[in-house]
PDB file of N, CA, C and O in Angstrom, chain B, residues numbered from 101:
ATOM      1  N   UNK B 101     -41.397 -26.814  12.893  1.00  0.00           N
ATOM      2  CA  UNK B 101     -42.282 -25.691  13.173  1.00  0.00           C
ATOM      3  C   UNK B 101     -43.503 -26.233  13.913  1.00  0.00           C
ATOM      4  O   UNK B 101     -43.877 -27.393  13.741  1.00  0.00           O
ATOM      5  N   UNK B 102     -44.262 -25.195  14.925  1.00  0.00           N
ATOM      6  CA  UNK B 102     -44.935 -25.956  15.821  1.00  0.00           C
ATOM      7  C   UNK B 102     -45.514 -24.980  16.255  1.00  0.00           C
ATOM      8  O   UNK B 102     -44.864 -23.962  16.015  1.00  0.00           O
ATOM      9  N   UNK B 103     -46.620 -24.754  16.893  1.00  0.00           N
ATOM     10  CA  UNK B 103     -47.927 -23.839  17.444  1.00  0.00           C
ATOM     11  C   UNK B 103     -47.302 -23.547  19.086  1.00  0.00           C
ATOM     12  O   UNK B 103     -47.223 -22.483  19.701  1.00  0.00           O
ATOM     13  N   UNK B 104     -46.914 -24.920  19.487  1.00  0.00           N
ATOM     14  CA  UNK B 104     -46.604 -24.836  21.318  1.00  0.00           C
ATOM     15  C   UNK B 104     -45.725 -23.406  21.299  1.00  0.00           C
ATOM     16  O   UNK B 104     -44.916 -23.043  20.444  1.00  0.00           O
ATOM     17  N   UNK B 105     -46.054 -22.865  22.252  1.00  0.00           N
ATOM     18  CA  UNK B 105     -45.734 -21.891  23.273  1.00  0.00           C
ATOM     19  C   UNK B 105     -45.097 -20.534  22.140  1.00  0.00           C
ATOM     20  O   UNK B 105     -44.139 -19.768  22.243  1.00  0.00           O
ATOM     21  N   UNK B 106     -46.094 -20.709  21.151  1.00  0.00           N
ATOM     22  CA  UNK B 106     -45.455 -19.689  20.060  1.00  0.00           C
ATOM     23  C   UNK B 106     -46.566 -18.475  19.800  1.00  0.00           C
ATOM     24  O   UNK B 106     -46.424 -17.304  19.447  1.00  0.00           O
ATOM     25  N   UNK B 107     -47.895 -19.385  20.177  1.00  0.00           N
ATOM     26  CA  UNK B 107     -49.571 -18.554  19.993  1.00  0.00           C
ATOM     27  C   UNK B 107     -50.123 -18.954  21.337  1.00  0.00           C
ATOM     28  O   UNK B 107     -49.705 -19.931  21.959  1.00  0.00           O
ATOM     29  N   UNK B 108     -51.285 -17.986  21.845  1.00  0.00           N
ATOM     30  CA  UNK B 108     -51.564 -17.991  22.801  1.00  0.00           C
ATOM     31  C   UNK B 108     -53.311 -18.576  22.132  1.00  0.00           C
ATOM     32  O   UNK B 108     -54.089 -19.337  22.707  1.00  0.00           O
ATOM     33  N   UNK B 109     -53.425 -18.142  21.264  1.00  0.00           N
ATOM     34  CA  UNK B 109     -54.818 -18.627  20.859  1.00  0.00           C
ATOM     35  C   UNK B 109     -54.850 -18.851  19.177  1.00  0.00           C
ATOM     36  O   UNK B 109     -53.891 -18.495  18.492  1.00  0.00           O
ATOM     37  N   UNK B 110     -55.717 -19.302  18.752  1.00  0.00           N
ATOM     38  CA  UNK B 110     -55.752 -19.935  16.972  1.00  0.00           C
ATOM     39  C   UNK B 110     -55.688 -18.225  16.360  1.00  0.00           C
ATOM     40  O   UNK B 110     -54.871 -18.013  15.463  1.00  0.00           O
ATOM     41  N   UNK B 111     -56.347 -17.326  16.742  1.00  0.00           N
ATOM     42  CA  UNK B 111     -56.631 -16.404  16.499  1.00  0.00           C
ATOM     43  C   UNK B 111     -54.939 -15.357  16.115  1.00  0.00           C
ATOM     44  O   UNK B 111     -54.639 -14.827  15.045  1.00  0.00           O
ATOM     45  N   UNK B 112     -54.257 -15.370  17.222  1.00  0.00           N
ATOM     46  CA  UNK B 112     -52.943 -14.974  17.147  1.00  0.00           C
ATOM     47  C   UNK B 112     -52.325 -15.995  16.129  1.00  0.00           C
ATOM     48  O   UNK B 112     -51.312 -15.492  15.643  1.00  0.00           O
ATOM     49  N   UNK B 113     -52.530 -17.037  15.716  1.00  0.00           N
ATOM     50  CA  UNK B 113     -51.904 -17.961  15.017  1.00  0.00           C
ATOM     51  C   UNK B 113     -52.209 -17.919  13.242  1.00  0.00           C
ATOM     52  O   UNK B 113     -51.672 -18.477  12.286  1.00  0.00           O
ATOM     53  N   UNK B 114     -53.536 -16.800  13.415  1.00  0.00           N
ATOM     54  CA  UNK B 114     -54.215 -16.463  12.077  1.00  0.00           C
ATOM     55  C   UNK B 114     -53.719 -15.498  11.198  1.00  0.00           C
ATOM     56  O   UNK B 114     -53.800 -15.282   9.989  1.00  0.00           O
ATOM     57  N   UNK B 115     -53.009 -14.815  12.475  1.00  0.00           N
ATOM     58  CA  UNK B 115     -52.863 -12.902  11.921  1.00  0.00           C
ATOM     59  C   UNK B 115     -51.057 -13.285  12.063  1.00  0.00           C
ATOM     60  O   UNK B 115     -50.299 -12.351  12.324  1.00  0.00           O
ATOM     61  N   UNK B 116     -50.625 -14.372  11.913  1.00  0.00           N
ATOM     62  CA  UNK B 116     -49.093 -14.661  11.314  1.00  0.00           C
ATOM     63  C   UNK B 116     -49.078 -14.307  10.066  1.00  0.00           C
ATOM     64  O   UNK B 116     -49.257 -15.326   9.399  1.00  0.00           O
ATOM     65  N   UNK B 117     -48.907 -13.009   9.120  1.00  0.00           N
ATOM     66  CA  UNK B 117     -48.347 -13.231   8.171  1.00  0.00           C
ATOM     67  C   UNK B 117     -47.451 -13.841   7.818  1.00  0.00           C
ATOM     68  O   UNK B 117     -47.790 -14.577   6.891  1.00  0.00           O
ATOM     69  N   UNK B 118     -46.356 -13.943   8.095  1.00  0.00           N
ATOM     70  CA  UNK B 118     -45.304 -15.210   7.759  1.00  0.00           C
ATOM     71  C   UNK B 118     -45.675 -16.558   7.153  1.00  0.00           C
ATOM     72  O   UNK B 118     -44.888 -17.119   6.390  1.00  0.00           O
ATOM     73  N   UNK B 119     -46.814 -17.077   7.461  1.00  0.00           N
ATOM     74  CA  UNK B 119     -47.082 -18.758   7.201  1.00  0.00           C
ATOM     75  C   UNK B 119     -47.969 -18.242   6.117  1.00  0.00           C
ATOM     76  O   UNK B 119     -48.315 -17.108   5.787  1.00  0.00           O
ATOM     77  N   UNK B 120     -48.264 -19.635   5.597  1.00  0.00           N
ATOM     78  CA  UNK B 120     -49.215 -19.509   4.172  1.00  0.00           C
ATOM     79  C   UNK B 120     -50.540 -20.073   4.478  1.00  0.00           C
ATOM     80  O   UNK B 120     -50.652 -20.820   5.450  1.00  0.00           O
ATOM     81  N   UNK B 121     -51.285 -19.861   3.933  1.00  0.00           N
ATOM     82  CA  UNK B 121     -52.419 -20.364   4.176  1.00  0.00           C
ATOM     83  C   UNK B 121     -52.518 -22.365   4.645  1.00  0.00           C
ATOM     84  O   UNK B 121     -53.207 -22.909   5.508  1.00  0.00           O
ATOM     85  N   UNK B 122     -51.701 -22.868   3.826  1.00  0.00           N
ATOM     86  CA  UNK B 122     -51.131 -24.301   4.255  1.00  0.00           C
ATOM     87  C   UNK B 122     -50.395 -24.450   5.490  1.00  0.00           C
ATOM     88  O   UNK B 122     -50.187 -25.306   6.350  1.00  0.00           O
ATOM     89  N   UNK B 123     -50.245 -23.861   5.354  1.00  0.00           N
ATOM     90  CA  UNK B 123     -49.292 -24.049   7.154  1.00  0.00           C
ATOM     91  C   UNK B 123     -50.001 -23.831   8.017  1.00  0.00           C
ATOM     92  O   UNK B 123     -50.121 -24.581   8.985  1.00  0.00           O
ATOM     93  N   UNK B 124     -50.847 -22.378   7.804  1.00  0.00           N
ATOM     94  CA  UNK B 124     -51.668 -22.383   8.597  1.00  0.00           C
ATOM     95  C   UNK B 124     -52.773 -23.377   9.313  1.00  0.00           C
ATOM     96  O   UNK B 124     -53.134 -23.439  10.488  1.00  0.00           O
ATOM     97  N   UNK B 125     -53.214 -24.214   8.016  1.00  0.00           N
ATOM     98  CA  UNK B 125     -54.015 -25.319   8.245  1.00  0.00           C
ATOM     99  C   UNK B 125     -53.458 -26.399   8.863  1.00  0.00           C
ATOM    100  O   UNK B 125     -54.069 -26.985   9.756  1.00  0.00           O
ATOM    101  N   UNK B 126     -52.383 -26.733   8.503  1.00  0.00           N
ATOM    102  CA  UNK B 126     -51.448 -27.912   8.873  1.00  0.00           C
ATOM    103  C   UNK B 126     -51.405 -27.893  10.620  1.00  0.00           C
ATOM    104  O   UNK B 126     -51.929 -28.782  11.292  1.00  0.00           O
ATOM    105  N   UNK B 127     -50.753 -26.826  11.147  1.00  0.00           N
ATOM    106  CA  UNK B 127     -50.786 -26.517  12.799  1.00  0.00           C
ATOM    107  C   UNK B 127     -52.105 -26.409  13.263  1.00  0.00           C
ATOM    108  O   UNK B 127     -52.466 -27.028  14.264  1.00  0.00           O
ATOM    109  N   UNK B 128     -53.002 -25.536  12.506  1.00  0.00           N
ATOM    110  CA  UNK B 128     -54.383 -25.907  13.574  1.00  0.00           C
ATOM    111  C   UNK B 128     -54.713 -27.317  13.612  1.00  0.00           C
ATOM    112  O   UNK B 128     -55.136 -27.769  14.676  1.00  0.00           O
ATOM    113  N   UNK B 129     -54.581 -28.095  12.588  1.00  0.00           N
ATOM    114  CA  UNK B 129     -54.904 -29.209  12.779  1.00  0.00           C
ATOM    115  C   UNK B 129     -54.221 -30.392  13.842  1.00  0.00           C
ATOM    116  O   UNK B 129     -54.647 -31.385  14.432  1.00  0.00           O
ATOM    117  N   UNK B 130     -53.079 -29.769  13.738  1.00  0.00           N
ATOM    118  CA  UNK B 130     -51.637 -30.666  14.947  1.00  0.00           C
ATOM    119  C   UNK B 130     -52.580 -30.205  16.048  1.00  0.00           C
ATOM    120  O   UNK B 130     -53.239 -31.044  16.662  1.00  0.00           O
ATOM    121  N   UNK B 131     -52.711 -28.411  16.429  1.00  0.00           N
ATOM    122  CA  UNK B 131     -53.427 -28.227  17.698  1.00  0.00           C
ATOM    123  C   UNK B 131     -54.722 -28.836  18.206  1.00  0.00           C
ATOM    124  O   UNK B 131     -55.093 -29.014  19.366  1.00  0.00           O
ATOM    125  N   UNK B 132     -55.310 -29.108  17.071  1.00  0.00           N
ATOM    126  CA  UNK B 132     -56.654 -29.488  17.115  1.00  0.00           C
ATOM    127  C   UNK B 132     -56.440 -30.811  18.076  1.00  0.00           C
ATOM    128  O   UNK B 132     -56.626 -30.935  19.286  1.00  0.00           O
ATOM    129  N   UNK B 133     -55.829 -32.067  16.758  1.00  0.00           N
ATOM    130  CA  UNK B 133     -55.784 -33.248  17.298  1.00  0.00           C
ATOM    131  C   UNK B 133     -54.882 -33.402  18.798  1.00  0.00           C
ATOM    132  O   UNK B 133     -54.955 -34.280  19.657  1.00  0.00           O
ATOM    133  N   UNK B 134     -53.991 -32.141  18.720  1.00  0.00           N
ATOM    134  CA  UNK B 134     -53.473 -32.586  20.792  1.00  0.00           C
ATOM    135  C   UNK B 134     -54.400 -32.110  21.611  1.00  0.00           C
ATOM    136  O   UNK B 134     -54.303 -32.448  22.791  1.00  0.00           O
ATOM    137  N   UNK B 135     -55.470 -31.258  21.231  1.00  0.00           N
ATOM    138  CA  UNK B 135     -56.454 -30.757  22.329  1.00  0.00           C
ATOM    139  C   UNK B 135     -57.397 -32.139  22.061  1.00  0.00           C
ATOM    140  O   UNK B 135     -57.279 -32.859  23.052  1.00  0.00           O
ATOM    141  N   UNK B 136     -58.241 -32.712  21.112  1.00  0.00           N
ATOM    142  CA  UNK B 136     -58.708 -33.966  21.309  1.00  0.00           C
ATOM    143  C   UNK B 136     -58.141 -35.035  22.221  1.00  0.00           C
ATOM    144  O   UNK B 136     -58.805 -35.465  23.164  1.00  0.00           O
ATOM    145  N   UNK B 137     -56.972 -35.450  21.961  1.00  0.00           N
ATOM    146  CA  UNK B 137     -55.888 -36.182  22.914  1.00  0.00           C
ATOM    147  C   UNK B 137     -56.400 -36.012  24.164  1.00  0.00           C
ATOM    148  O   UNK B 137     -57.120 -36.699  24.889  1.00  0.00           O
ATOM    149  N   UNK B 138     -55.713 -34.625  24.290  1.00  0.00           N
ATOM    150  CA  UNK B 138     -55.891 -34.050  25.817  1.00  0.00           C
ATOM    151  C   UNK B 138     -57.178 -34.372  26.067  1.00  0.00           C
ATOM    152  O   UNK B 138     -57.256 -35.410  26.724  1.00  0.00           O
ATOM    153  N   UNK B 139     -58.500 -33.751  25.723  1.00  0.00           N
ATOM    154  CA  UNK B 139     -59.795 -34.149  26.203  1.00  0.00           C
ATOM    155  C   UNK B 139     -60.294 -35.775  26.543  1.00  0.00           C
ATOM    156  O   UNK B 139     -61.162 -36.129  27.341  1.00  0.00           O
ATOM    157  N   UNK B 140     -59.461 -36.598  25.678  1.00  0.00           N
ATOM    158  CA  UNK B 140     -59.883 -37.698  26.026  1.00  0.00           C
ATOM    159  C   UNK B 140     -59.012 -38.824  26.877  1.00  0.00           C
ATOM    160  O   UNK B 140     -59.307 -39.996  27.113  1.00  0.00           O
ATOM    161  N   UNK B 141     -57.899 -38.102  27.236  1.00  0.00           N
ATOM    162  CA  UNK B 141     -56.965 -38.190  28.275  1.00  0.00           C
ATOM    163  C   UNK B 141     -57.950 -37.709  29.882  1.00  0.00           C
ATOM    164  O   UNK B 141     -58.319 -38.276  30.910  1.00  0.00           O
ATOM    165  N   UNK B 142     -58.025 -36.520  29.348  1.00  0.00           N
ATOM    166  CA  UNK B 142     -59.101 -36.046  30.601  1.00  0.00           C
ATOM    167  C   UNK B 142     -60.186 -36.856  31.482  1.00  0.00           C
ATOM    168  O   UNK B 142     -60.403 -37.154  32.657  1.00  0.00           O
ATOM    169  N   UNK B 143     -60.785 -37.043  30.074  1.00  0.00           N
ATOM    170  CA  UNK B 143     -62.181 -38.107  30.267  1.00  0.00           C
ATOM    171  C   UNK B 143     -61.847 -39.604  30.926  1.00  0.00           C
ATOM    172  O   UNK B 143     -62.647 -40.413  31.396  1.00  0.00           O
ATOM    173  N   UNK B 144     -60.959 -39.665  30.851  1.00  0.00           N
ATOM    174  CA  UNK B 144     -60.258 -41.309  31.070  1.00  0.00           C
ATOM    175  C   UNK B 144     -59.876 -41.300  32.642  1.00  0.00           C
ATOM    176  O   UNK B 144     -59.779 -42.353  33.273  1.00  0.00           O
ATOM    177  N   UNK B 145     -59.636 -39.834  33.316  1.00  0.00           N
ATOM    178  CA  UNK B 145     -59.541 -39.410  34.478  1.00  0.00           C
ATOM    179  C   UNK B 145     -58.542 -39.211  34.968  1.00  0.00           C
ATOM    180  O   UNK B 145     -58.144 -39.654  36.046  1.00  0.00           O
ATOM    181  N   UNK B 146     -57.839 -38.305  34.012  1.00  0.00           N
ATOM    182  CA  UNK B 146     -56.342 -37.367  33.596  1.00  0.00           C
ATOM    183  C   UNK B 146     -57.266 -36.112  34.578  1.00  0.00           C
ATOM    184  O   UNK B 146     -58.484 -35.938  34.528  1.00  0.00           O
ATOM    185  N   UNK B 147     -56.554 -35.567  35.195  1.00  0.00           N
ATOM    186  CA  UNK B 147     -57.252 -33.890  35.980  1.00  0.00           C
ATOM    187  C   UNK B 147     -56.552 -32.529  35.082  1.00  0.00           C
ATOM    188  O   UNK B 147     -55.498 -32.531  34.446  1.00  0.00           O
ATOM    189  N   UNK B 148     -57.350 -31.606  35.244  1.00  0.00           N
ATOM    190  CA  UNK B 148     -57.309 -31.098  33.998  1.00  0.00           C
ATOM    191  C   UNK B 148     -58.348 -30.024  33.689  1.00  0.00           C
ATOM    192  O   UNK B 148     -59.535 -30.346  33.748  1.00  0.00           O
ATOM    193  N   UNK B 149     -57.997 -28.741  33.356  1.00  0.00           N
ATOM    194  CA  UNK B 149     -58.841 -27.798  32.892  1.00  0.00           C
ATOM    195  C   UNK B 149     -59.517 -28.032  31.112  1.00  0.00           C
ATOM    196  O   UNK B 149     -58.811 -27.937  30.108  1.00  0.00           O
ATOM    197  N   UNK B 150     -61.197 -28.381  31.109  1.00  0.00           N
ATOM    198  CA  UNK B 150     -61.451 -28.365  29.947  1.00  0.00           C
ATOM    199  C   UNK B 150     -60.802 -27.534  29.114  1.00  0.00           C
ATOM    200  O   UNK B 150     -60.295 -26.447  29.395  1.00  0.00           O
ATOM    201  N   UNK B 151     -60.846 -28.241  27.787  1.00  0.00           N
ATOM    202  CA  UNK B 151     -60.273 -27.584  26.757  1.00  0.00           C
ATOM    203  C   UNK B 151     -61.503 -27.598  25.727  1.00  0.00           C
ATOM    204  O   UNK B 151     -61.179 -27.561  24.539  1.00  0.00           O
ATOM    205  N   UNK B 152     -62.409 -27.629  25.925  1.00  0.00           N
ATOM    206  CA  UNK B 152     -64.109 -27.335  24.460  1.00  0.00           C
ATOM    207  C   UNK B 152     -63.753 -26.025  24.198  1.00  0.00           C
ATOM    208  O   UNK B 152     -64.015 -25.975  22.996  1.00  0.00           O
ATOM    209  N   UNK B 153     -63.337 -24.931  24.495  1.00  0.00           N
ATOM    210  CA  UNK B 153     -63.605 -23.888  24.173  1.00  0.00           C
ATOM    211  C   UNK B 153     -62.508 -23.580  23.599  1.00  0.00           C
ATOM    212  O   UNK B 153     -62.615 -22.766  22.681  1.00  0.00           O
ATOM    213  N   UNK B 154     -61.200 -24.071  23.907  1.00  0.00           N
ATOM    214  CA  UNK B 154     -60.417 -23.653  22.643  1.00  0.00           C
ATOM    215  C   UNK B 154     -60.006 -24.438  21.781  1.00  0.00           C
ATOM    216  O   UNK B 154     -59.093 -24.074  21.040  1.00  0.00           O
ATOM    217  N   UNK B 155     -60.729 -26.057  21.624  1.00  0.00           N
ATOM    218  CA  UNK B 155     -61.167 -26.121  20.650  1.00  0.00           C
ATOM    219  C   UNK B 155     -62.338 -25.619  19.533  1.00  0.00           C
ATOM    220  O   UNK B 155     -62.236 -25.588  18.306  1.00  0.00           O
ATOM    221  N   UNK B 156     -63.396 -25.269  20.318  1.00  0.00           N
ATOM    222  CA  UNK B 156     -63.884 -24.611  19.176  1.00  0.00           C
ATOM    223  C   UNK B 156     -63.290 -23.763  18.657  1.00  0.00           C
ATOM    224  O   UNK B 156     -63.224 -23.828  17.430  1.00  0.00           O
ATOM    225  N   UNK B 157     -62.660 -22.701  19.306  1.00  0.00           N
ATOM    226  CA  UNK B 157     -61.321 -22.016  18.672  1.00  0.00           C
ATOM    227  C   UNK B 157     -60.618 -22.268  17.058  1.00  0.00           C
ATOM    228  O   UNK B 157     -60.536 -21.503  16.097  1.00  0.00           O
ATOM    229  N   UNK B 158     -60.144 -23.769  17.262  1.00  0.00           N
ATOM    230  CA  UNK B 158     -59.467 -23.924  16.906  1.00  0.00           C
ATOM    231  C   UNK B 158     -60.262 -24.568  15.231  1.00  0.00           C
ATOM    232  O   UNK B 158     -59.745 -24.642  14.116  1.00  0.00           O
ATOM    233  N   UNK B 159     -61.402 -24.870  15.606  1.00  0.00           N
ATOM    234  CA  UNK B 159     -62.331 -25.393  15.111  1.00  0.00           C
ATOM    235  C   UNK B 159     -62.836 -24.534  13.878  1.00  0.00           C
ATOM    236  O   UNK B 159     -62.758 -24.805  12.680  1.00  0.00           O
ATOM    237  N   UNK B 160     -63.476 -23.210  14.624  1.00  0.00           N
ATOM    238  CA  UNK B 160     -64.002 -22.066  13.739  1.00  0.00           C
ATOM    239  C   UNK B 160     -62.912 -21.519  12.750  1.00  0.00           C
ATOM    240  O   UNK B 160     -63.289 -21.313  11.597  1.00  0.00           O
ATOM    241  N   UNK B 161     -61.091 -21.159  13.194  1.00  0.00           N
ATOM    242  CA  UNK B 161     -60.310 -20.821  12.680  1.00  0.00           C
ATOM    243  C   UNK B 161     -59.909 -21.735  11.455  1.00  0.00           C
ATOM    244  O   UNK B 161     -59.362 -21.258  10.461  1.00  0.00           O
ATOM    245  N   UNK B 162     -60.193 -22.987  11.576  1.00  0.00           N
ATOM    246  CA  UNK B 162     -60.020 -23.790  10.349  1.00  0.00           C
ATOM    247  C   UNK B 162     -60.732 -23.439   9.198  1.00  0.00           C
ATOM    248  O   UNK B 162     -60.262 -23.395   8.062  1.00  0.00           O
ATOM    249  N   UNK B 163     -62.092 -23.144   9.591  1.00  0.00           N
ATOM    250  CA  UNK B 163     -63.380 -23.311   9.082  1.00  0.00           C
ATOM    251  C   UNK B 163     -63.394 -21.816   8.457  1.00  0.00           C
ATOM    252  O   UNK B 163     -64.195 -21.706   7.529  1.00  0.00           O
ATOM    253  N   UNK B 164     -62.879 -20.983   8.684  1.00  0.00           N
ATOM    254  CA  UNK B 164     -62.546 -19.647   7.784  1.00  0.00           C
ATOM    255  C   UNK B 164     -61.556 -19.614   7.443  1.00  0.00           C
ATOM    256  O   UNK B 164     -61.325 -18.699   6.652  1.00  0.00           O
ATOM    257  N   UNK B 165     -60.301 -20.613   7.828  1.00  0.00           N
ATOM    258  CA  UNK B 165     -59.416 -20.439   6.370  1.00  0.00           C
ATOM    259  C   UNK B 165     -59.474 -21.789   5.534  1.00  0.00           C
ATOM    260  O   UNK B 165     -58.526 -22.211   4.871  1.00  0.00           O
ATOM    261  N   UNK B 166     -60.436 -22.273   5.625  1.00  0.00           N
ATOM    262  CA  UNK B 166     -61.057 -23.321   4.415  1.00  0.00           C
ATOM    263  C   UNK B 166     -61.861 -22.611   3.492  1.00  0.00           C
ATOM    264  O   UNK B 166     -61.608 -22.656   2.288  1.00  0.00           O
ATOM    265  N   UNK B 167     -63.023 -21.812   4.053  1.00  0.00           N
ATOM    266  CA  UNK B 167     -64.066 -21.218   3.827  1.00  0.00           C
ATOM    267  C   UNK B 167     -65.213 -21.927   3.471  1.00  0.00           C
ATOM    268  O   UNK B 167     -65.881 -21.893   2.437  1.00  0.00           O
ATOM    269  N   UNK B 168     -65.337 -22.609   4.551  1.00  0.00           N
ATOM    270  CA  UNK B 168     -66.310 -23.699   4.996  1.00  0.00           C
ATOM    271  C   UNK B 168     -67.662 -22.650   5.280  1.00  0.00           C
ATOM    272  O   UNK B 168     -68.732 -23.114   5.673  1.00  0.00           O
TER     273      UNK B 168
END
């Protein structure tokens, strides 16, 4: 099970009833750490549309189903 090409944003990935609150966490976090990747792939002078903004995305969506 896997986030790629299944959600278009963390947000669509929230309002899955199907997954549990653990799962839920589990994939934002996979997404999280490949958008880090990616950013620092970028930075290294990979070409490439930033990705900050959907990590914060991905960031805030953790952070309300933690309830941080």
């Amino acid at each position: 099970m896997g986030y790629f090409g299944k959600y278009d944003t963390p947000a669509d990935l929230l309002a899955n009833k199907d997954l549990s609150t653990g799962e839920k966490i589990e994939l934002l976090e996979s997404w999280r750490d490949d958008k880090e990747a990616y950013m620092r792939a970028a930075g290294e002078g990979m070409q490439g549309p930033s990705r900050s903004d959907a990590l914060r995305l991905i960031e805030n969506a953790l952070i309300s189903l933690r309830g941080e």
